[in-house]
C-alpha positions as CSV (number, residue, x, y, z in Angstrom):
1,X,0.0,0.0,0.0
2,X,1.0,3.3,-0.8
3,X,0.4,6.8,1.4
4,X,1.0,10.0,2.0
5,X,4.3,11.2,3.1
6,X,4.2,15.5,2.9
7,X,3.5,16.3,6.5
8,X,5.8,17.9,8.7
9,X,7.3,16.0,12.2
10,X,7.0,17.2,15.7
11,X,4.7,15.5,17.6
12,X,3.6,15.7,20.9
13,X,0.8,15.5,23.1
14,X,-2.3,15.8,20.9
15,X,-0.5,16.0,17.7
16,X,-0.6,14.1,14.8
17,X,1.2,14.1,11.8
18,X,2.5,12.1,8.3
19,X,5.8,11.2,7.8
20,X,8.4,11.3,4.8
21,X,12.0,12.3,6.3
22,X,9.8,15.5,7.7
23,X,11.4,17.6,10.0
24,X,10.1,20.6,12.5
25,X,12.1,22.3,14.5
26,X,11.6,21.8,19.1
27,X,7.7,22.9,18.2
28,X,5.2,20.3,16.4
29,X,4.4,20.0,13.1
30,X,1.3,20.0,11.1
31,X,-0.3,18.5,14.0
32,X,-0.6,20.2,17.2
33,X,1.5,21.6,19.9
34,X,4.8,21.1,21.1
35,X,6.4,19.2,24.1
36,X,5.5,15.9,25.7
37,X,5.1,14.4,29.0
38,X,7.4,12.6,31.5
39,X,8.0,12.1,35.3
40,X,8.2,14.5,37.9
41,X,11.4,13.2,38.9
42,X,13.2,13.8,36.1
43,X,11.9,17.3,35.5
44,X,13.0,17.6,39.2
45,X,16.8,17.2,38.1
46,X,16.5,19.6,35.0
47,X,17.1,22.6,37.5
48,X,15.7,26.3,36.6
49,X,17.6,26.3,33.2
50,X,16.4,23.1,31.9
51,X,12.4,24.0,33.3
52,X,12.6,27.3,30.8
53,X,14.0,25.6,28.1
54,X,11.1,23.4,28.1
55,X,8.8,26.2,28.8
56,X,5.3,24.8,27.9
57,X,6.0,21.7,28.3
58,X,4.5,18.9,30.6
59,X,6.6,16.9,32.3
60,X,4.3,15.1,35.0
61,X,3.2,12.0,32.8
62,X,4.9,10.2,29.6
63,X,3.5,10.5,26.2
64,X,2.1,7.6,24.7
65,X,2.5,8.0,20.3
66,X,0.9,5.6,18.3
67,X,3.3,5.0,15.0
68,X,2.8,3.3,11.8
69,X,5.1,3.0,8.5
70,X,3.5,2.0,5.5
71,X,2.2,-1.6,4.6
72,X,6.0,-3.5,5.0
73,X,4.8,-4.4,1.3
74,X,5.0,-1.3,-0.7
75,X,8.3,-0.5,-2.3
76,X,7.3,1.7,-5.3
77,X,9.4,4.6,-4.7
78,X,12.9,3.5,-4.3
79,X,12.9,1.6,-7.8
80,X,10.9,5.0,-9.2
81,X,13.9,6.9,-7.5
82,X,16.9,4.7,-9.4
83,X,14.7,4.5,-13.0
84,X,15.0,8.2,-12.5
85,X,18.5,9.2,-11.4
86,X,19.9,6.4,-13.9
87,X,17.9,8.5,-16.8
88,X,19.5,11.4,-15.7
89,X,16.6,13.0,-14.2
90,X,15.6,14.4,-11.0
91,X,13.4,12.6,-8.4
92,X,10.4,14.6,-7.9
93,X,10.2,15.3,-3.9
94,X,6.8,14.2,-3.5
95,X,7.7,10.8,-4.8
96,X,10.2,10.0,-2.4
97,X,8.8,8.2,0.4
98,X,11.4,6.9,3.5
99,X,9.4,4.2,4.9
100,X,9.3,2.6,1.2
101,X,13.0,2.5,1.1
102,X,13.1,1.1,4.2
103,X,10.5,-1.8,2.2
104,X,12.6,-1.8,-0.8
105,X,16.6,-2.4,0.4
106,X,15.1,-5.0,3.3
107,X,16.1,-3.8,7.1
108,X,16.0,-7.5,8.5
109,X,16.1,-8.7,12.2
110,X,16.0,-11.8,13.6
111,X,12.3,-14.0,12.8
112,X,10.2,-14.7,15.8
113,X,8.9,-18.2,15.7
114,X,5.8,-18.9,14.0
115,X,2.7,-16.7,14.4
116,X,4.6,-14.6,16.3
117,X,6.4,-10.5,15.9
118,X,9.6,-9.8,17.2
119,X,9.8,-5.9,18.2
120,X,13.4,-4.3,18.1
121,X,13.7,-0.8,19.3
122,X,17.7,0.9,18.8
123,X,18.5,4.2,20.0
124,X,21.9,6.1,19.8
125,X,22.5,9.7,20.1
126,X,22.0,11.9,17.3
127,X,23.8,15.2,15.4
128,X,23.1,17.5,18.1
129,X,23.1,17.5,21.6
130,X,20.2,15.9,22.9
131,X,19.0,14.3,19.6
132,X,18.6,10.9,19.9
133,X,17.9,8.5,16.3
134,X,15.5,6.0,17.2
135,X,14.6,2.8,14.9
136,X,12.1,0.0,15.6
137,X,11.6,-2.8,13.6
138,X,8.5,-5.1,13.2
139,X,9.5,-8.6,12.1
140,X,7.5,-11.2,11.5
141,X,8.1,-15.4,11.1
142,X,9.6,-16.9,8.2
143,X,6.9,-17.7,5.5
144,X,5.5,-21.2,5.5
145,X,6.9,-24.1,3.2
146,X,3.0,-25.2,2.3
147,X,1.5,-21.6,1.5
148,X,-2.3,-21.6,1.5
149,X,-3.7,-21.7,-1.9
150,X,-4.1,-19.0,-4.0
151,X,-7.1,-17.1,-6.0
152,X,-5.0,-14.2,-8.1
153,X,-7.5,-11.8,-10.4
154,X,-5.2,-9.8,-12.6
155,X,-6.3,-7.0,-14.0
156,X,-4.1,-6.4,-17.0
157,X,-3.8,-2.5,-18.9
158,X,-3.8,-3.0,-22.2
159,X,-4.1,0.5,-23.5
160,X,-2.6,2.6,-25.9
161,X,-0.4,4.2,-23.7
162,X,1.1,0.7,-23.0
163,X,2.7,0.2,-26.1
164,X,6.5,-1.0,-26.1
165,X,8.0,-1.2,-23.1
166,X,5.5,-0.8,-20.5
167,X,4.0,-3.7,-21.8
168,X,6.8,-5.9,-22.0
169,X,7.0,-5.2,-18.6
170,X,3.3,-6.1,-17.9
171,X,4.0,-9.2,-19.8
172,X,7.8,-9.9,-17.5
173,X,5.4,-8.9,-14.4
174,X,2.3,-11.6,-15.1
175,X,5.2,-14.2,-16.2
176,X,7.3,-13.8,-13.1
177,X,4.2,-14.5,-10.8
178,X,3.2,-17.7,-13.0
179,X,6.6,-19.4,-11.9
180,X,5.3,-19.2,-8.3
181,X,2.2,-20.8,-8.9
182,X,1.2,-24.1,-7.4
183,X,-1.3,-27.0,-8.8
184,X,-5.0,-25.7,-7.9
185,X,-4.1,-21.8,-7.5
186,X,-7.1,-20.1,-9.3
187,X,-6.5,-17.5,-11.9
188,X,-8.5,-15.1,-13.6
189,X,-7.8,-12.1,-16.1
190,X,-9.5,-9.2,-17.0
191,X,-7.6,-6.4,-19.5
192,X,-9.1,-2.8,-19.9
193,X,-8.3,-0.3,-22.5
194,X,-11.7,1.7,-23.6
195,X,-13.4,-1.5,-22.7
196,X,-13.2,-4.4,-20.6
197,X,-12.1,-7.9,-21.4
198,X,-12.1,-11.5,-19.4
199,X,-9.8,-13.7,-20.6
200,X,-9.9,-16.2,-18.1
201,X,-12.0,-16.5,-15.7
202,X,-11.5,-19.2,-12.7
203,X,-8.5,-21.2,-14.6
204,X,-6.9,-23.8,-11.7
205,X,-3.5,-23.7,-12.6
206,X,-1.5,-27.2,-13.6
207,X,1.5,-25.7,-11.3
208,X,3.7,-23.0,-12.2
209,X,4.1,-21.8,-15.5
210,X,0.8,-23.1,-17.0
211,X,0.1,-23.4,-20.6
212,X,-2.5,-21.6,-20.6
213,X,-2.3,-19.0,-18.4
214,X,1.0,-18.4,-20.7
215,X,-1.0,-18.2,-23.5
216,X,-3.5,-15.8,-22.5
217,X,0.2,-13.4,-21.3
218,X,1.7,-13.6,-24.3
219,X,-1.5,-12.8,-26.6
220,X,-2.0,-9.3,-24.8
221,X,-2.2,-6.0,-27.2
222,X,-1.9,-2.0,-26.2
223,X,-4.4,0.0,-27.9
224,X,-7.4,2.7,-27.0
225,X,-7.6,4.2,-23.9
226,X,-7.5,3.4,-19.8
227,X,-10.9,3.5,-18.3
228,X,-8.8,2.0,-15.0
229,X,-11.8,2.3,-12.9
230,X,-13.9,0.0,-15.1
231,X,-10.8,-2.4,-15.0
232,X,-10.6,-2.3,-11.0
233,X,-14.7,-2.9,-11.0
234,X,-14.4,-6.0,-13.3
235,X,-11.4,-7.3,-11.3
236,X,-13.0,-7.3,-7.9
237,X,-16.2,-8.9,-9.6
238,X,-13.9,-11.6,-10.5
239,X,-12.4,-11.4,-7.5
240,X,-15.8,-12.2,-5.4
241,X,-16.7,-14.6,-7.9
242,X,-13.9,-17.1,-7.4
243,X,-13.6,-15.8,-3.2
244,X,-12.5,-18.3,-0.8
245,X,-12.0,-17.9,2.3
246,X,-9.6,-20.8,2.9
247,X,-7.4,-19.1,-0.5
248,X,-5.2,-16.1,-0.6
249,X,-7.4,-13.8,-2.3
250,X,-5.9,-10.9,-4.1
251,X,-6.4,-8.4,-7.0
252,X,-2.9,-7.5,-8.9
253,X,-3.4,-4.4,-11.2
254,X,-0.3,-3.7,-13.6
255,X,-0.4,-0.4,-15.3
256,X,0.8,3.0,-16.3
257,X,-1.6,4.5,-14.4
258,X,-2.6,7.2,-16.9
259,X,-6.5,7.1,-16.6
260,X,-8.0,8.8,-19.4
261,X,-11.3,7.6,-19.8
262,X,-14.1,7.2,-17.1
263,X,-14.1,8.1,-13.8
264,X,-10.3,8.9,-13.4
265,X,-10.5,11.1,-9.6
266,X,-7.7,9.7,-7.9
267,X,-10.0,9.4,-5.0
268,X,-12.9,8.2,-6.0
269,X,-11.0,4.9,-7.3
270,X,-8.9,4.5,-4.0
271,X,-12.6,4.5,-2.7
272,X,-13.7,1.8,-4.8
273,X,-10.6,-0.6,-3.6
274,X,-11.6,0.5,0.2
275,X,-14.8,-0.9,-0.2
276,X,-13.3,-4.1,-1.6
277,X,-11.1,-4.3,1.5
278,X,-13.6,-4.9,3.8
279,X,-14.3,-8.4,2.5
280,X,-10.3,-9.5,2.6
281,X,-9.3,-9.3,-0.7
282,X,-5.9,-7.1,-1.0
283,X,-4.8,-4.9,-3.6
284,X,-1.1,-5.6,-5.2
285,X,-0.3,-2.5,-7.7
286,X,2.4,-2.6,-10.4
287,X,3.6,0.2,-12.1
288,X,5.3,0.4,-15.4
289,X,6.5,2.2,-17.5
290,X,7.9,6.1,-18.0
291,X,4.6,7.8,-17.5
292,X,4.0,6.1,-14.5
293,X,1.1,8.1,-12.6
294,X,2.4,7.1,-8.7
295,X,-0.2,9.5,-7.4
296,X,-2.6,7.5,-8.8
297,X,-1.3,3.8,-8.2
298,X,-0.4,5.2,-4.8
299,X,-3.9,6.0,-3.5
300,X,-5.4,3.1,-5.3
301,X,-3.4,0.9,-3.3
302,X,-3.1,2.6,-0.1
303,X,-7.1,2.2,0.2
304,X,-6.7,-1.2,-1.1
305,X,-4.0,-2.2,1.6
306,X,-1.7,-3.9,-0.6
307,X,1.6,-3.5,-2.1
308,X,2.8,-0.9,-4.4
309,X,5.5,-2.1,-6.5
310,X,6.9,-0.2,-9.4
311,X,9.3,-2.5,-12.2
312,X,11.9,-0.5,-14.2
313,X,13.4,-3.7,-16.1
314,X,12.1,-7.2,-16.4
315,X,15.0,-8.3,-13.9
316,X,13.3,-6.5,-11.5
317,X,10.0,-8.3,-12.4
318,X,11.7,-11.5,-11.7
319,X,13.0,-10.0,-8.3
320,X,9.8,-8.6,-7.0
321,X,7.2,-11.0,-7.9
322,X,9.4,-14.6,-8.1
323,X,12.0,-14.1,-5.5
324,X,9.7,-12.0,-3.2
325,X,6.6,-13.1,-3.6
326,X,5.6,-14.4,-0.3
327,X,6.8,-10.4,0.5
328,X,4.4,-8.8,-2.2
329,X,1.2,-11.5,-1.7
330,X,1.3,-12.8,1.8
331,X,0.2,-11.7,5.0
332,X,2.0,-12.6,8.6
333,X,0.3,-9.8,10.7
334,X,-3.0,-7.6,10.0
335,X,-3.3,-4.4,11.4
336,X,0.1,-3.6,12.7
337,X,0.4,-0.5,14.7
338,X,3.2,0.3,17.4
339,X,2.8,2.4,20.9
340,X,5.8,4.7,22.1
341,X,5.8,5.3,26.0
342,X,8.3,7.6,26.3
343,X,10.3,10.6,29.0
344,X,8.2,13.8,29.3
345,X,10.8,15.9,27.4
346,X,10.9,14.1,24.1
347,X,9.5,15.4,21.2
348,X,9.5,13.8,17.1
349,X,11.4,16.6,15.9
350,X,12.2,14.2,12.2
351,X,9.5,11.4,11.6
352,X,10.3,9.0,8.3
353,X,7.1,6.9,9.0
354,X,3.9,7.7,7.5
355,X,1.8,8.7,10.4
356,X,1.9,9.0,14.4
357,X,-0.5,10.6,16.8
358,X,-1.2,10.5,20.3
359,X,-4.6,9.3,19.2
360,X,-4.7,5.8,18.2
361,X,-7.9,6.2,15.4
362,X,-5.7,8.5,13.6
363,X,-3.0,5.9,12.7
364,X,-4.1,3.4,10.3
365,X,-2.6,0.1,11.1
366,X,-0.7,-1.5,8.7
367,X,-0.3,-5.1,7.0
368,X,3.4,-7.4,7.4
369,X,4.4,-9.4,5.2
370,X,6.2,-12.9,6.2
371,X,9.7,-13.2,6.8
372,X,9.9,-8.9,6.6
373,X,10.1,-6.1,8.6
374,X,8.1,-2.8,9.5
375,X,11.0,0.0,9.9
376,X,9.8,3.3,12.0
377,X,12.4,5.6,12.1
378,X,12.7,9.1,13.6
379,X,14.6,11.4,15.3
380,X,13.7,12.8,18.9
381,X,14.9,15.5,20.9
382,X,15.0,16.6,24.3
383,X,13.9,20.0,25.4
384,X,16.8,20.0,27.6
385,X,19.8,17.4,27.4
386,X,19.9,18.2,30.8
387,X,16.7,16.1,31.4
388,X,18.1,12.8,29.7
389,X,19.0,9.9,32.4
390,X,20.3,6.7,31.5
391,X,17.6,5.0,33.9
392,X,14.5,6.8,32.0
393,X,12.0,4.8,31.1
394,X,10.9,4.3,27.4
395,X,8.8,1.5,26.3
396,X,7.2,-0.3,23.2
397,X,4.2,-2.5,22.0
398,X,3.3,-3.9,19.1
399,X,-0.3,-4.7,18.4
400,X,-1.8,-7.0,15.5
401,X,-4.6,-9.3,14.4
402,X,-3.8,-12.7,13.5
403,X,-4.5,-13.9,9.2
404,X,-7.4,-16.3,9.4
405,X,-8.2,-16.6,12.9
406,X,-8.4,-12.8,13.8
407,X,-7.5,-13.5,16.8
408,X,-5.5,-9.9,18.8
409,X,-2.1,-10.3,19.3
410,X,0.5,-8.1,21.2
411,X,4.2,-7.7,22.1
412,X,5.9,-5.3,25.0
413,X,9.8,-4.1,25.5
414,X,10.3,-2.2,28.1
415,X,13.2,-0.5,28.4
416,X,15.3,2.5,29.5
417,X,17.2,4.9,27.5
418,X,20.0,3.9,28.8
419,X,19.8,0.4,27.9
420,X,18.3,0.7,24.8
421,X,21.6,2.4,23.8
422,X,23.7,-0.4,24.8
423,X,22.0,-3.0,22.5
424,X,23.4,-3.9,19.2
425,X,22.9,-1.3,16.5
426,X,23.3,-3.1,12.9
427,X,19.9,-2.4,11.9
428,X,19.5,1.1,12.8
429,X,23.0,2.4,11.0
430,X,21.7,0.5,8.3
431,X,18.5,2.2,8.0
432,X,19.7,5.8,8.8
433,X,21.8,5.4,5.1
434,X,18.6,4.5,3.8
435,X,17.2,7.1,4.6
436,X,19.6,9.6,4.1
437,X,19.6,8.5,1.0
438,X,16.0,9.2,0.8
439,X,16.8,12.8,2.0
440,X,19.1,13.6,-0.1
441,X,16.9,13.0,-3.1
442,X,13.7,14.8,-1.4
443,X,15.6,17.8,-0.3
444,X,18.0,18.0,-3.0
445,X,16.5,19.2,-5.9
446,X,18.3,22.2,-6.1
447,X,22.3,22.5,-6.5
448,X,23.0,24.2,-3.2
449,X,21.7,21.4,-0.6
450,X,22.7,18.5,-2.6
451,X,26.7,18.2,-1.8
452,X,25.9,18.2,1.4
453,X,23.2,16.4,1.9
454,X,25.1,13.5,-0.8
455,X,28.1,13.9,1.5
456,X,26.2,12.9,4.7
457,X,24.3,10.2,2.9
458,X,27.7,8.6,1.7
459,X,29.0,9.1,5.1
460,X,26.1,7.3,6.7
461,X,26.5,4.4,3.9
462,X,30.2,3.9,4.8
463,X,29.3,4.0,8.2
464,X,26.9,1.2,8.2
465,X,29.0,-0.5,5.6
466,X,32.4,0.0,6.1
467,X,33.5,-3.1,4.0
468,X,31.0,-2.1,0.8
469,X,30.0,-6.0,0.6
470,X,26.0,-5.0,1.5
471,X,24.6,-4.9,-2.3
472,X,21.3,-2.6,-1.2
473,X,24.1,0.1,0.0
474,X,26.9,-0.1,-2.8
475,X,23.7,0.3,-5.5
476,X,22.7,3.4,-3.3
477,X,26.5,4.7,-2.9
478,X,26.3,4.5,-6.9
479,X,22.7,6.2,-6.9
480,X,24.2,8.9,-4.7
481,X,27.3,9.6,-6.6
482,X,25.7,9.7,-9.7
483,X,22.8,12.3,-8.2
484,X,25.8,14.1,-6.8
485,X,27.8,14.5,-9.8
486,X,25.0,16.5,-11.8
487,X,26.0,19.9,-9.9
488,X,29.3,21.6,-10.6
């Protein structure tokens, strides 16, 4: 699933906000005030300087945020990103979305055993006195040998806008996902244009790569327009038709994205998916080609709670939808969302999630894949580094609903600041070069920042990767350099 990532950090107590490498200053954000809430004792030790730098803040209770990155599915940006930079071009901000970087180059911890989460929170100090980075991961257990059966709809674009390459990519896309395939998987096929096609409707599979189901790929033709919304409609009736609930149900929509013809609001189709939702079958969009529209995929999906992948060769097919397909199909843990406990004086002053509030119905939860991780990662600061102790307490929960039984599930750490500094750190140096990656390309579309924030980026990469054996890191190291090299 895709979301939203142009809000501004900051949170506090009553705040809200979205994420996307967003930064704010000691105040909140787009959401609400400043400051948080902690223990008396520790505002006791702060002294008369560190009670007026926190002014306005109230430090007789904790704060309790409520956190959520996107669906641990949806990795649409960072391939967008390199597709981009490798044609010479620059990333346009509002595509570049942290948490789907985080997604894309795989932050792994160790797997919990089956049905279960295991919840990793790493904290070091940051940049600037009293900045601390903070990471937690979600990961869940290793997907299952014997996967459940499967009932795929794909709704294939075959308009003119598809011609050439987009649609040997549609055709890489639908071909990768038929070598996963197992004997008695159902498969049906709907393409749009103008109009809309079934081509097969029900098919149980022989195994993977079936005859048939080849046949019906390799037959497709680009012409007319994209009337997407009609193609999403015939999908999900599909969809429903073939339903069951002991199968994997899920709708896979591979596309440009450039609506043309019906209803083509942005919203009103994300709508559509929503409704769709409700019933558990999952949205898995593909996006292809030059002219991708990511708004549009983006919303679709993100109502549809379901990946967002975008394929810029057909290796890439091969890599998302054969070697990660238990990632892009599969679901370990519904409704994921995580609850932050933590000292009075801390504040989200950088959030590179895609929400948080201090009220729960504000954060959508999120789907986990198996064998992957949910990566929340943020910045906070203290009003006062005077206020930080070692024995402060800061503690973690993650909630979800089981697949299939929907049965509530939960997981605590508690912790102290102090201790949470003194656990290993692996993960967290490896996401902060993701995302300053991920910086660097939303905040460096003009010459001026870009050196530097390149240079910090590279400097994070080397840091987490001193021996440049990690692939994800030396391909961004060569994303960065190249980025870099465009200003004089």
């Amino acid at each position: 699933m895709g979301g939203t990532a142009n809000g501004t950090g900051g949170s506090n107590q009553g705040s809200s906000g979205s994420g996307g490498a967003s930064e704010a200053g000691g105040n909140a954000g787009e959401g609400g005030a400043s400051g948080s809430a902690g223990t008396a004792g520790a505002a006791g030790d702060a002294g008369a300087g560190g009670a007026e730098v926190c002014k306005g803040v109230d430090l007789s209770k904790p704060t309790t945020l409520y956190l959520s990155a996107d669906d641990s599915n949806s990795m649409a940006s960072a391939a967008l990103a390199r597709k981009m930079i490798r044609q010479g071009q620059t990333p346009v901000p509002s595509m570049i979305r942290p948490y789907e970087f985080l997604n894309y180059y795989n932050v792994a911890y160790q797997a919990p055993a089956k049905g279960n989460i295991n919840l990793v929170p790493q904290l070091r100090p940051g940049k600037l006195e009293g900045d601390f980075d903070l990471q937690i991961g979600v990961q869940s257990a290793m997907p299952e040998a014997m996967r459940r059966p499967m009932n795929l709809t794909l709704v294939l674009d075959t308009s003119g806008s598809m011609e050439g390459e987009p649609m040997a990519l549609q055709n890489a896309a639908a071909k990768a996902l038929a070598t996963q395939l197992r004997a008695g998987d159902v498969v049906s096929i709907t393409t749009w244009n103008t109009s809309t096609n079934v081509v097969l409707s029900g098919h149980q599979v022989q195994g993977p790569n079936d005859a048939k189901l080849l046949q019906a790929i390799n037959g497709l033709v680009a012409g007319g327009g994209t009337d997407l919304q009609a193609g999403l409609k015939n999908g999900y009736e599909l969809a429903r038709k073939h339903y069951a609930e002991s199968r994997t149900n899920r709708v896979i929509v591979i596309s440009d994205g450039v609506a043309n013809v019906g209803i083509t609001d942005e919203q009103m189709i994300g709508q559509e998916a929503d409704l769709e939702n409700k019933e558990g079958i999952y949205l898995v969009g593909v996006g292809v080609g030059d002219g991708v529209n990511d708004t549009l995929l983006n919303v679709v999906t993100d109502a549809g709670n379901g990946a967002y992948l975008y394929l810029d060769s057909a290796e890439e097919a091969q890599r998302m939808l054969a070697n990660r397909f238990d990632e892009v199909v599969e679901i370990a843990a519904r409704n994921v969302q995580v609850a932050m406990t933590m000292p009075p004086y801390f504040s989200i002053v950088k959030f590179s999630g895609e929400q948080y509030s201090t009220d729960p119905t504000k954060v959508k939860p999120q789907h986990l894949a198996p064998g992957d991780a949910m990566v929340i990662s943020q910045t906070l600061r203290a009003c006062s580094p005077t206020l930080v102790q070692p024995t402060d307490p800061i503690d973690f929960r993650a909630t979800w609903t089981e697949p299939g039984t929907w049965k509530p599930r939960s997981v605590e750490v508690k912790t102290t600041v102090g201790d949470l500094q003194e656990q290993s750190d692996a993960q967290l140096r490896r996401g902060l070069a993701i995302v300053a990656y991920a910086d660097a390309l939303r905040q460096g579309a003009s010459c001026e920042p870009r050196a530097k924030l390149v240079a910090e980026a590279l400097a994070a990469a080397d840091k987490a990767d001193p021996q440049k054996t990690d692939p994800a890191l030396v391909e961004i190291r060569e994303l960065l350099q190249s980025f870099g090299s465009w200003c004089p």
